[in-house]
N, C-alpha and C positions, 0 to 999 in steps of 0.2 A: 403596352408591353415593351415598344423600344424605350422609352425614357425610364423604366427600373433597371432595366439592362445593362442602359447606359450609366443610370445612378450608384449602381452595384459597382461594376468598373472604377470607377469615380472613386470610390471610398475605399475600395484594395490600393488605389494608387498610392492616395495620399496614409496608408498603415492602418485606417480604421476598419474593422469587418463590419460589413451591413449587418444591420439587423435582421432576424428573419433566420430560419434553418438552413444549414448547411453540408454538404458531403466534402470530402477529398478521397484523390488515389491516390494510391500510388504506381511508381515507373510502369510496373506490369500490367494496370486495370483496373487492380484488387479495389476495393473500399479500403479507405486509411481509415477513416474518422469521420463521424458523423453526427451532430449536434446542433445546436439554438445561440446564437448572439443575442442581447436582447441590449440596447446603451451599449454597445460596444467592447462588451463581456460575454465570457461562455453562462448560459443563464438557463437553468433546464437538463434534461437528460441526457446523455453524451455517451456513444460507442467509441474503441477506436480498434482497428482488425490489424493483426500480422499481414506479410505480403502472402502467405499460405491461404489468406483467405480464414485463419480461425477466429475467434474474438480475442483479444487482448487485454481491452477493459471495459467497463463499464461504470458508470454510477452517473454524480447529480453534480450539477453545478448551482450555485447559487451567486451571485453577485461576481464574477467569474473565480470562485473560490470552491475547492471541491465541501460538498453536503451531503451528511446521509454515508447511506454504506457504499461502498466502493468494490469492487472485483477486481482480479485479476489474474490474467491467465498464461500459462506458457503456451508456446508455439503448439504444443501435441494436445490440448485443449483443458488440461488439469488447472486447476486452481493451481494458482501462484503466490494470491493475497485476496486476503477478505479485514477489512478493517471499516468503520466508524467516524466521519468527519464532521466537524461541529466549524463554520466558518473555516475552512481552509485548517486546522490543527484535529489530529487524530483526538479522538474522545471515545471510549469506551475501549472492547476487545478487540483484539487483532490478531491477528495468524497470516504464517509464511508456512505454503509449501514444497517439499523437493521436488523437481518434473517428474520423477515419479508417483505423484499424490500423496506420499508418506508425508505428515505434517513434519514443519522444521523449527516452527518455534510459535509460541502463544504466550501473549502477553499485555497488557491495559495501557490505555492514557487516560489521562485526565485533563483536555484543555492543552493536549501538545507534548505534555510530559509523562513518561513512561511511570504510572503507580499503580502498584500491585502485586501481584506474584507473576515471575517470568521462568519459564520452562525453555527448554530448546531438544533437540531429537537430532536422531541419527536418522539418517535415508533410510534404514530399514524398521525405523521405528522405537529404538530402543529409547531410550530419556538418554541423554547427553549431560547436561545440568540443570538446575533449579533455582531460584533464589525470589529475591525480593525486591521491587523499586520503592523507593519514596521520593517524591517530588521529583523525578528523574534520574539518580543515583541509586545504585544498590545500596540495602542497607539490609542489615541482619544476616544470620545465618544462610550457606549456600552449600550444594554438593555437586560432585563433577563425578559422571561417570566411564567406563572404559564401555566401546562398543559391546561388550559381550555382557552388559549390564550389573558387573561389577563394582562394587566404591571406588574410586581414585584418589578422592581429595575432597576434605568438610571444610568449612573456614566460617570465619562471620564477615563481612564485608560492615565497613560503618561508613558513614556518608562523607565527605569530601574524598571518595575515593582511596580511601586508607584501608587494610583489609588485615587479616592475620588467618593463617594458616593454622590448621590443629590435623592431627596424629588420624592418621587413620589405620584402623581397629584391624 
């Protein structure tokens, strides 16, 4: 029991995290963070808590690169983010929420790069705007809305960031 103790020791010294599960707090008590080293990576399941004591995140570590889906939460316990990791790069759906739980925005990766259709919201829910990624750029047609869920503004957006603006009705 004293020689892993010691050997634990040992390997914080010199920057390496033992192998093997781990906790931290923080200043207050709380649980910070909770998880698995494995080779001297986060490797396995992984919590980490606000100092309130709520969860904060969760998900999977693989090779110490996040895997799998991911959580996240604000301080009053609401989703914050829920997204898809494939080796450390988003891959699949994703969503941000407001701390109110109102979603704020849903959107796709593929391999790290935003593709797909990307929406975004108002705190009380209304669509805010809409459009489209490819390969990580907006491209094609997009709409922007006013809080009270009126048109504002249509446009096409094309890839290198170039966009044009059209008439709204």
């Amino acid at each position: 029991m004293k020689i892993e103790i010691f050997s634990w020791f040992k390997s914080l010294l010199k920057g390496i995290p033992p192998d093997g599960p781990f906790e931290l707090v923080h200043k207050n008590g709380q649980l910070k963070s909770k998880g698995i080293y494995k080779d001297g990576q986060l490797d396995g399941p992984y919590e980490s808590y606000h100092e309130n004591g709520q969860l904060e995140s969760k998900g999977n570590f693989k090779d110490g690169r996040e895997d799998r889906l991911w959580e996240r939460y604000h301080e009053n316990g609401h989703t914050k983010f829920k997204g898809n990791y494939k080796a450390g790069k988003l891959d699949g759906p994703e969503q941000w929420s407001h701390s109110n739980g109102q979603l704020r925005e849903r959107q796709t990766y593929k391999d790290g790069n935003k593709d797909g259709p990307w929406e975004f919201f108002y705190d009380n829910g209304q669509l805010k705007s809409e459009g489209n990624y490819d390969d990580g750029e907006r491209d094609g047609p997009f709409e922007i809305f006013y809080k009270n869920g009126q048109l504002r503004a249509k446009g096409n957006h094309r890839r290198a960031k170039k966009w044009s603006m059209g008439a709204v009705p």
